[in-house]
N, C-alpha and C positions, 0 to 999 in steps of 0.2 A: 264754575268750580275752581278753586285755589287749588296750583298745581304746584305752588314753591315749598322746596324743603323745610324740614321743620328741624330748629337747630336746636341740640341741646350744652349746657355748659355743663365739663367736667373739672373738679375744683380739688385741686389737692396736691399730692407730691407723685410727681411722674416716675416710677419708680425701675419700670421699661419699658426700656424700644427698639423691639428685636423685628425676626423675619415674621411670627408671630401676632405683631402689631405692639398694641401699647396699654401698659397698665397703669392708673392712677391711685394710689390709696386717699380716701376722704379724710376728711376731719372724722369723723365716724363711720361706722357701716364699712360693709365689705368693699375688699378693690372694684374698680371699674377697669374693663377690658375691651377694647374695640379695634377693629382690622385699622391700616395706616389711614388707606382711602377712604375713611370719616372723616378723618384729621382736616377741618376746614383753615382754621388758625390756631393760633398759642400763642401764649404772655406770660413770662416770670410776673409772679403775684406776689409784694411784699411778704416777710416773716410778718405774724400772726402776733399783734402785739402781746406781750403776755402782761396780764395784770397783776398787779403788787399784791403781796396776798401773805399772811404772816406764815412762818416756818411747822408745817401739821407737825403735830402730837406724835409723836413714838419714844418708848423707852430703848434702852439700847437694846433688849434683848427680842422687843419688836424688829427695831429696825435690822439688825441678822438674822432673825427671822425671813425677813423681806429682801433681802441680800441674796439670804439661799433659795428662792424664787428667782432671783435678776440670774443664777449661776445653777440650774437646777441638775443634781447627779444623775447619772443616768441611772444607778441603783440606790435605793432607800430604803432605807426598814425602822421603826420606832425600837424604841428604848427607853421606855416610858416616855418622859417627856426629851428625849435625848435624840436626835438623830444619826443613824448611821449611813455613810455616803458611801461609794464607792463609780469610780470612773475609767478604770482600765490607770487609775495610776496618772492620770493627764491632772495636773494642779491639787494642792494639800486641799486646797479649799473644798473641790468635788471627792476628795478623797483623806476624809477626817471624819471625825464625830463631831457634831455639833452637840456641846454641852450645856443647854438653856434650860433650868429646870431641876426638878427630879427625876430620876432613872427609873425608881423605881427597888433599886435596889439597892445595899450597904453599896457604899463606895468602892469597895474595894471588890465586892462582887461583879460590879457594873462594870468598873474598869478590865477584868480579866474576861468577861462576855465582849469589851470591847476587840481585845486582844484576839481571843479566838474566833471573831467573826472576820476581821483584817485577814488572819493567818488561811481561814478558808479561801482566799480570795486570791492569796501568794503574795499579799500588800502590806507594808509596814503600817502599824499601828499609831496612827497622828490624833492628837485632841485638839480640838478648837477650844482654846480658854479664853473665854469673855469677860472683860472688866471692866465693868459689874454685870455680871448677867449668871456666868457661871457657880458652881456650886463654890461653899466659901473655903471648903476644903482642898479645891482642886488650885485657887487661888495664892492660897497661902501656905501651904504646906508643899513645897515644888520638889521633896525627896517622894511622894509619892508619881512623880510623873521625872521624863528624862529632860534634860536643858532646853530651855526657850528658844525657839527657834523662826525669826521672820518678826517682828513685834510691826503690828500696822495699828494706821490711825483710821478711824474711820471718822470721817469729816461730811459736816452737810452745808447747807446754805440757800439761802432763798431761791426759786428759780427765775422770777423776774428781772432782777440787774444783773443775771446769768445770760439771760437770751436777748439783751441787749448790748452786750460786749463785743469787742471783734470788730473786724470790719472785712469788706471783700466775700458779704455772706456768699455770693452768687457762684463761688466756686464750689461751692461745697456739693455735692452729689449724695443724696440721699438714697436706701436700696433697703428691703425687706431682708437681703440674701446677702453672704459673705462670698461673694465670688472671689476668682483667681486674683485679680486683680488687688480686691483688698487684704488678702492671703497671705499674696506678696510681701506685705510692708510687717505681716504678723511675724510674732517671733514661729521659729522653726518648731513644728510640732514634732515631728517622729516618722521613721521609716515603719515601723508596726502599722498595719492596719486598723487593730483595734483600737489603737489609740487615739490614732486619726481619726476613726470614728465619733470616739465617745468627746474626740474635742469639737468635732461639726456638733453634733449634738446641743452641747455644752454652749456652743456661742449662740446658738438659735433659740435654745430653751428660754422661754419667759411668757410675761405675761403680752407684753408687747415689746419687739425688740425692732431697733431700727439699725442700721451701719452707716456710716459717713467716712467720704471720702473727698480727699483735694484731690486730683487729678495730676499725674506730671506731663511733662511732653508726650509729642505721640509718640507713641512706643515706647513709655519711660514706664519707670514704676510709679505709685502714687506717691504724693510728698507728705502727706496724712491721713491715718484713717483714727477711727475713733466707734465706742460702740455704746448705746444707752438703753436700756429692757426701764420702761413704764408703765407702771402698780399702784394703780388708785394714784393717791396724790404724792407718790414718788417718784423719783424718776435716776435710776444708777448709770453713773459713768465710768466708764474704764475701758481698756483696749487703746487708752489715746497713745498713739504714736507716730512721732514723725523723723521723717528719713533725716539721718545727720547732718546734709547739706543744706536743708530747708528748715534747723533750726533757730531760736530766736527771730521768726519774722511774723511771730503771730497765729500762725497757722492754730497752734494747739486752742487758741483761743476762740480763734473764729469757728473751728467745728464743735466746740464744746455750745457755744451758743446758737448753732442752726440746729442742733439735739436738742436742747434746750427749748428753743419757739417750736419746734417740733410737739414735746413734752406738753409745753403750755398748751397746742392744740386739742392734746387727749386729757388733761385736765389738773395734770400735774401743778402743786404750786413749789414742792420742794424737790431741792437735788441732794442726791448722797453719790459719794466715792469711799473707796478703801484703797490709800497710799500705805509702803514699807517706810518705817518709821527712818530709816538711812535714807531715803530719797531726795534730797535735801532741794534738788532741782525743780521737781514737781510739789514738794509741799511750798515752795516761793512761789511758784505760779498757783495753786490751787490758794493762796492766802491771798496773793492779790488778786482774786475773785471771789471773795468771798466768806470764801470756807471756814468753817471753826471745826476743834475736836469733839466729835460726840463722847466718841468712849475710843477703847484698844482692844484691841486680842493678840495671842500667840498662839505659834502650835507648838506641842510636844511630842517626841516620839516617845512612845511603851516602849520600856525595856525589854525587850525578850526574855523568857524563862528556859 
């Protein structure tokens, strides 16, 4: 009788390794989880080549669509084909109407049901206006809505010469969860609770969401983190941020492309972001990787009655 162990390989992104033991997420299929004392060996395994693949199909008011899935509100309600968000107030984004469509009703109906669902909530009244996507009234007629506020580009680009950009992958730490750690490097959410909340929420929400992190010294805070939620054959980036002193050395790059081979694993071939159209730093580096303008949006605030 054969009495030697029987070994098995676990293949993927180590995601942790606590007192708990150690979790693995696959290229597909659920994590793998096993006590320390399995642990026979381990080996960093190249990024996952990702293959060249032409930029998928979506119009613009798909691909916002697919946006408000990467950022999902904690509260929703239709509006015919309108949505209304609401998040404790944590970003316009979770906390605006998305206008893609018809509502359903006269515009100026729809607009004052916007109004008074906002006011039930004690939240200022924001429209997401999409262009092209939104109604063409809400576009061109801007005396019906209050001053432009935030104008972003929403930019895509292939994801292959994406996840092969960068260099120094091996720093990058990849995690299912936004620990303290990556927290740290976030901008300051709020002493409120609920809002704190609805942004744990809010970061987590997606169809698949991954976090990325460079590490700093021991006991330092990180020097980048960066965050991407992948959706069928997309894949959203944003949260990238890196600490002031660890700018211009690449970092932003290098974790954009370990999300990226990330992405290509679950089957993604395109990437999207949404930059503020003043950012002038980040649309330089998002241009030299890539990136073109899909379309724009802005929000408005409703006037009060």
């Amino acid at each position: 009788m054969d009495d030697r162990p029987v070994f098995r390989d676990a293949i993927g992104v180590l995601t942790s390794w606590d007192d708990h033991g150690l979790t693995v997420a696959p290229r597909s299929g659920d994590p793998v989880a096993f006590e320390e004392k399995l642990l026979v060996a381990g080996k960093t395994v190249p990024l996952f080549p990702a293959r060249r693949a032409a930029l998928p199909e979506a119009s613009p008011a798909e691909l916002q669509r697919i946006a408000a899935r990467s950022w999902s509100a904690v509260e929703q309600e239709p509006l015919g084909a309108w949505t209304l968000r609401a998040s404790a107030g944590f970003t316009r984004r979770a906390n605006s109407v998305q206008t893609l469509g018809d509502p359903g009703l006269p515009l100026d109906e729809a607009l004052a049901a916007v109004r008074e669902w906002y006011a039930a909530r004690g939240l200022p009244a924001w429209v997401e206006v999409c262009t092209p996507g939104s109604p063409q009234e809400l576009r061109s007629e801007p005396g019906r809505l209050g001053a432009a506020h935030s104008p972003t580009l929403v930019q895509v680009a292939p994801l292959a010469p994406l996840a092969r950009s960068g260099a120094g992958h091996d720093r990058v730490r990849l995690s299912r969860t936004a620990g303290p750690e990556w927290m740290s490097l976030y901008r300051q959410v709020s002493d409120d609770a609920a809002v704190e909340e609805a942004a744990r929420r809010l970061l987590h929400g997606g169809p698949s969401v991954w976090f990325a992190t460079v590490p700093g010294a021991a006991g330092q805070p990180p020097l980048a983190i960066g965050r991407c939620v992948i959706d069928g054959p997309w894949a959203c980036f944003g949260a990238v941020e890196v600490a002031p002193h660890a700018r211009r050395a690449g970092l932003a790059t290098t974790l954009m492309a370990v999300l990226a081979a990330r992405s290509a694993e679950e089957g993604a071939t395109g990437a999207y972001l949404q930059v503020e159209a003043e950012n002038d730093g980040a649309i330089a580096l998002y241009d030299g990787l890539g990136f073109t303008t899909s379309h724009t949006y802005h929000y408005a605030r409703l006037p009060q009655e």
